[in-house]
Structure formats: structure tokens, C-alpha cells
C-alpha positions as CSV (number, residue, x, y, z in Angstrom):
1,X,13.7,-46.0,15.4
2,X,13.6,-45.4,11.8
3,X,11.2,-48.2,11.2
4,X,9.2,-50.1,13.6
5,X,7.7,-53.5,11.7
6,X,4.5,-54.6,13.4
7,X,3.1,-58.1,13.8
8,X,-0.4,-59.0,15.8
9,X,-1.4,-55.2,16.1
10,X,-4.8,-56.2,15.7
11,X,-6.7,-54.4,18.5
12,X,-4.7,-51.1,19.4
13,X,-3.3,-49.9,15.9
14,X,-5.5,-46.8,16.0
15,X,-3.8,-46.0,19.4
16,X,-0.2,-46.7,18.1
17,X,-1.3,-44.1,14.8
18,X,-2.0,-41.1,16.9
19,X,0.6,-41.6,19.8
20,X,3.3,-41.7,17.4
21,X,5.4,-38.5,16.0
22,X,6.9,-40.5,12.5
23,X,5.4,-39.4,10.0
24,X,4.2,-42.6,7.8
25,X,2.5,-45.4,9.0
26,X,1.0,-48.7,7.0
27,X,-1.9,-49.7,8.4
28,X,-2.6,-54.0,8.8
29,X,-5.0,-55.5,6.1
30,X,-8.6,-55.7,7.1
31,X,-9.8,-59.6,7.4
32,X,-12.6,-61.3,5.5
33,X,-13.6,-63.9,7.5
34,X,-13.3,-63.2,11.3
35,X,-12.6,-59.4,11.5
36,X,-9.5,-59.9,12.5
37,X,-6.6,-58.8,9.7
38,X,-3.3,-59.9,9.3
39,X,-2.3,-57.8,12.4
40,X,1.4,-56.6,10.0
41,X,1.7,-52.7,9.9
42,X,4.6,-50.5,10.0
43,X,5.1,-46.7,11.4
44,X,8.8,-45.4,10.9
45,X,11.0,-42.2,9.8
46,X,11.9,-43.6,6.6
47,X,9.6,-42.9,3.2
48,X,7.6,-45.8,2.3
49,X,7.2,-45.4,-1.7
50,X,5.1,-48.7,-2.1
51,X,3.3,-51.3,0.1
52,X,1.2,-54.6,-0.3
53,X,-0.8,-56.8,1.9
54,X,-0.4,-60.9,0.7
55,X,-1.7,-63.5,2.2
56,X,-0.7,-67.3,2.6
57,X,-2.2,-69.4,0.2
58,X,-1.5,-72.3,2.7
59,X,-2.3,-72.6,6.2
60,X,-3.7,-74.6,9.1
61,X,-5.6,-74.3,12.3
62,X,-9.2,-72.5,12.6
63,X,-10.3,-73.8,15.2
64,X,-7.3,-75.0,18.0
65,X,-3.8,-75.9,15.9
66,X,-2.8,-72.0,16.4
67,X,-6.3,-70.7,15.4
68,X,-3.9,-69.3,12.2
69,X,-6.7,-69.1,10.1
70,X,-8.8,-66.7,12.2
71,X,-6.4,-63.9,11.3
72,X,-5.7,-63.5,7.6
73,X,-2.0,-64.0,8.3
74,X,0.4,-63.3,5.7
75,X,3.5,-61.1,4.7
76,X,3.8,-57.4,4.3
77,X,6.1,-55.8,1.3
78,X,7.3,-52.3,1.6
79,X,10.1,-50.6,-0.6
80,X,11.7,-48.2,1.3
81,X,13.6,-44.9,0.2
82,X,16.7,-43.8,2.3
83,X,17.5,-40.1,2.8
84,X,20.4,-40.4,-0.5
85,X,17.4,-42.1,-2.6
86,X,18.7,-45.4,-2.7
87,X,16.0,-48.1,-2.0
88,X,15.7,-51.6,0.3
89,X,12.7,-54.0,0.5
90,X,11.8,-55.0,3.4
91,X,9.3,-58.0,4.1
92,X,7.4,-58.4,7.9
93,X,5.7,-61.6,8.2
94,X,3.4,-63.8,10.5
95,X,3.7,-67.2,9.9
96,X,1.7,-70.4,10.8
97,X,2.0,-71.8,14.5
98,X,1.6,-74.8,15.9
99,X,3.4,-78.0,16.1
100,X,1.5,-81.1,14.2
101,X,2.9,-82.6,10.5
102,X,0.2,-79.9,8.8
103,X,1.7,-77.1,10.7
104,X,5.4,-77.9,9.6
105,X,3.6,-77.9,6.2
106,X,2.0,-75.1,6.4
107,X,5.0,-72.7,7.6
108,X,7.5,-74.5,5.1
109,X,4.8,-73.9,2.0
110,X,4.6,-70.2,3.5
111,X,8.4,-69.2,2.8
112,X,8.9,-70.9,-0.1
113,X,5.8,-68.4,-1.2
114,X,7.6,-65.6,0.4
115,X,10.8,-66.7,-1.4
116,X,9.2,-66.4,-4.7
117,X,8.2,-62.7,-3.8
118,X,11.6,-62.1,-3.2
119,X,12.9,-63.0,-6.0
120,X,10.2,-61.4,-8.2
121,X,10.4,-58.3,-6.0
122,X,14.0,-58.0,-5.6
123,X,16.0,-60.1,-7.5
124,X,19.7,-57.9,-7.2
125,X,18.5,-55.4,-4.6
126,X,19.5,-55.2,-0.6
127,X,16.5,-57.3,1.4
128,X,15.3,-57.0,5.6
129,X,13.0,-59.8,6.4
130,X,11.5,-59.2,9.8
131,X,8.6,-60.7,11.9
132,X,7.5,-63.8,13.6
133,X,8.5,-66.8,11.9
134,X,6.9,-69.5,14.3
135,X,10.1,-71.5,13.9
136,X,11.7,-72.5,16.9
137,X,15.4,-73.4,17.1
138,X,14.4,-76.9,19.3
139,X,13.0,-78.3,16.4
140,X,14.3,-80.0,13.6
141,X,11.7,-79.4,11.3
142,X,12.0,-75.8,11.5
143,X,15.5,-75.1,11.2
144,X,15.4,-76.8,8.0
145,X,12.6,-74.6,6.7
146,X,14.6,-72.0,7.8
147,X,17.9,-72.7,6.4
148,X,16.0,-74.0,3.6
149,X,14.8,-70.2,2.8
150,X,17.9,-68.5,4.0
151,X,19.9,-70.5,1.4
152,X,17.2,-69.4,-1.4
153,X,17.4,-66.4,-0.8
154,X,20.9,-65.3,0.1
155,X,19.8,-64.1,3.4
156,X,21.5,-64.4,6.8
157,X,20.3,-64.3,10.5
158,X,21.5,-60.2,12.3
159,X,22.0,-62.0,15.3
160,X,24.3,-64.9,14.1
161,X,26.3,-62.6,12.4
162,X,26.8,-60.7,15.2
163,X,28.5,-63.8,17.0
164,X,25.0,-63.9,19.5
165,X,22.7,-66.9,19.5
166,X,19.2,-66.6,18.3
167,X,16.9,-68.7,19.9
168,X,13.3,-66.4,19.4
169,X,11.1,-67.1,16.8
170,X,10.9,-63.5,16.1
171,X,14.0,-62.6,13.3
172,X,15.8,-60.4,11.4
173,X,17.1,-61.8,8.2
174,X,19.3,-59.6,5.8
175,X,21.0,-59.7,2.2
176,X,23.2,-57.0,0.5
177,X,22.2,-55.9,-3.0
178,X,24.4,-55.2,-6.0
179,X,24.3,-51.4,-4.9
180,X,23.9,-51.0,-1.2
181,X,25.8,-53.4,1.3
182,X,24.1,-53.9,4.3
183,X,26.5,-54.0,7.1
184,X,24.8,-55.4,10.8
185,X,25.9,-53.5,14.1
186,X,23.6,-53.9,16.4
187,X,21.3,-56.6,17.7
188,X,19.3,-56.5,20.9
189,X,15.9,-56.9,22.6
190,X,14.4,-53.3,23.1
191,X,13.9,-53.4,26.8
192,X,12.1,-50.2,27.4
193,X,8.3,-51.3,25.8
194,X,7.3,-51.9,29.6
195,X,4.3,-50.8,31.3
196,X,4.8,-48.3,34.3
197,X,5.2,-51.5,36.5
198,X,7.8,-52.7,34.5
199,X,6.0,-55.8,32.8
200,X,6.3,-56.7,28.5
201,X,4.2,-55.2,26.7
202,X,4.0,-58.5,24.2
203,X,4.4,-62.0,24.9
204,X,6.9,-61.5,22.1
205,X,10.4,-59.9,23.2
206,X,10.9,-56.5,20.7
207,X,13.7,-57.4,18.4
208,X,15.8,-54.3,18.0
209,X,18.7,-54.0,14.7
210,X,20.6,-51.6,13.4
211,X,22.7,-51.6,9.9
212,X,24.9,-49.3,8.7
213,X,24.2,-49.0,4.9
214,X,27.5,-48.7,2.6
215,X,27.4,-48.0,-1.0
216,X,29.2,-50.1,-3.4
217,X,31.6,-48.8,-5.4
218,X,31.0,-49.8,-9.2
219,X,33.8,-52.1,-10.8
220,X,36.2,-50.0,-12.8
221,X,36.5,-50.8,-17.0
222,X,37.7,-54.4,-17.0
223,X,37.3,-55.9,-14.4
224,X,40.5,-54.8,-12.2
């Protein structure tokens, strides 16, 4: 894999540093209030040039309702460099769970903040949005939050594109940028995290996609 994005790698990220053989890795945030972080890190081939830790200014749920706010839950922006230099964003997030009114809130208030990085961040350039979004395709509520930040920000689902139906709350989002076109190929769940009896290593299936990245060719003088 050329990058691995991480969400809930609070307790064996240490383990995950020294097993693995690419050579960068972004560690989670540390947490403030219960020790736990935001559980988002990264480890992959590619050169990470920048990095930074946000968290949600809204959420819900300390105690029961998803216990969201005993993790400092949030997004993680890295900028990426490609071997030719050319650059993509890339945003891994952890959004709110649960299922009351405040909840709904919570997540919906949480990617119209994320939308607004993305549009400060990378307002022409090629975007991968990757994580657990917490919205789940039986309710209502949540499609519209996320069609709601699809539309915003120009981005569409790997999955549907590829002609398969999504139905995990785990995604990968994409957009093209003015100079790079992002071009999906692959989408699948990557069934080989198992223990040696065969079991998931997450109560999450692993999300697997691949893009072939195409240049754009500039417009020629006038437009023709």
C-alpha cells in the first residue's frame, strides 16, 4: 500500500510504527481530557510534506451517546508529494456516532467544518477523503449530510463510481484538481488483516482503493 490512513489506533500505534517497513508515519494527536487521542494516524510509501491534527468544534456523547467526546475525535490533513512532485490532500476523519437528534447534529456541523478546510486547504487541487464517517446508508439523516458535503465539495463516493454499492460507514471520497485527474480502479475490502485464526482484526472492514493519477494537459492559446 502506498498509504495506509488510520482511524481508532489508540492502543497499539507504537506496535504498528516498528512492525512496519514504509518509511513515514504520522503519529494520532495526544488527548487532553481522557488520554485517549483522536486515534487518526497514517504510515505509507508516499512523502508526507505537511500534516495537522483538528479537532471538532462540535460533538456529543461523554458519557453513553457514542462516548465521542472521550477521544478528541477530529480530522487529519496531510499534503502528499507523488514520485513526479505533483501533490494531493488527503483528509482521514472520525466523526460523531450515535443515533439521537444531537448526534445527527453533531456529524452534519462536523463536515460542514471539514468542508471549510477543504476549501481553504485545497480550493483547485486533486482531494482523498478517507475514514469513518458514522453515516449509515439506512438513515435519512445521514445521506443528506453526506450528499450535503459531497455536493460542497465536488467530491464523489470510489465505490459508486465503480458501479458497486457502498453501504459501510467507512469511505473513500475523491475530486480531481485542475492539474492531476484522479481516475478510480479499484475498490475492495482488504481481506488479508486477519489473525492466524482467520478472524477481523477491526470491527471496521479495511477499505482498500486504488487511483491511477493522470496529468492534465494545459489548454492550448485560445481556448481550442
Amino acid at each position: 500500500y502506498d498509504l495506509v490512513l488510520l482511524q481508532e489506533d489508540f492502543v497499539w500505534h507504537e506496535r504498528l510504527a516498528r512492525a512496519t517497513s514504509h518509511p513515514f508515519v504520522v503519529d494520532p494527536a495526544p488527548g487532553a481530557r481522557s488520554g485517549f487521542g483522536d486515534g487518526l494516524a497514517a504510515i505509507g510509501r508516499l512523502l508526507v510534506e505537511s500534516s495537522e491534527h483538528v479537532s471538532w468544534t462540535a460533538a456529543h456523547g461523554y458519557i453513553g451517546r457514542g462516548f465521542d467526546q472521550l477521544a478528541a475525535k477530529g480530522y487529519l490533513h496531510l499534503h502528499v508529494l507523488l514520485p513526479s512532485g505533483a501533490g494531493i490532500d488527503l483528509f482521514t476523519l472520525h466523526a460523531d456516532g450515535g443515533e439521537s437528534e444531537i448526534d445527527h447534529r453533531a456529524r452534519r456541523l462536523q463536515l460542514r467544518q471539514l468542508a471549510d478546510a477543504i476549501a481553504a486547504k485545497s480550493s483547485s487541487g486533486p482531494v482523498i477523503v478517507a475514514g469513518n464517517f458514522n453515516l449509515h446508508p439506512t438513515s435519512p439523516k445521514d445521506m443528506a449530510t453526506l450528499e450535503e458535503f459531497e455536493a460542497r465539495c465536488g467530491l464523489s463516493d470510489v465505490a459508486l463510481a465503480l458501479g458497486i454499492a457502498d453501504d459501510h460507514v467507512d469511505r473513500v471520497l475523491f475530486r480531481s484538481g485542475d492539474e492531476l485527474r484522479l481516475e478510480p480502479v479499484r475498490w475492495n475490502e482488504a481481506l488479508e488483516f486477519r489473525d492466524d485464526e482467520g478472524r477481523p482484526l477491526s470491527d471496521h472492514a479495511p477499505i482498500h482503493a486504488r487511483f491511477r493519477v493522470v496529468r492534465n494537459e494545459p489548454a492550448p492559446p485560445g481556448g481550442r
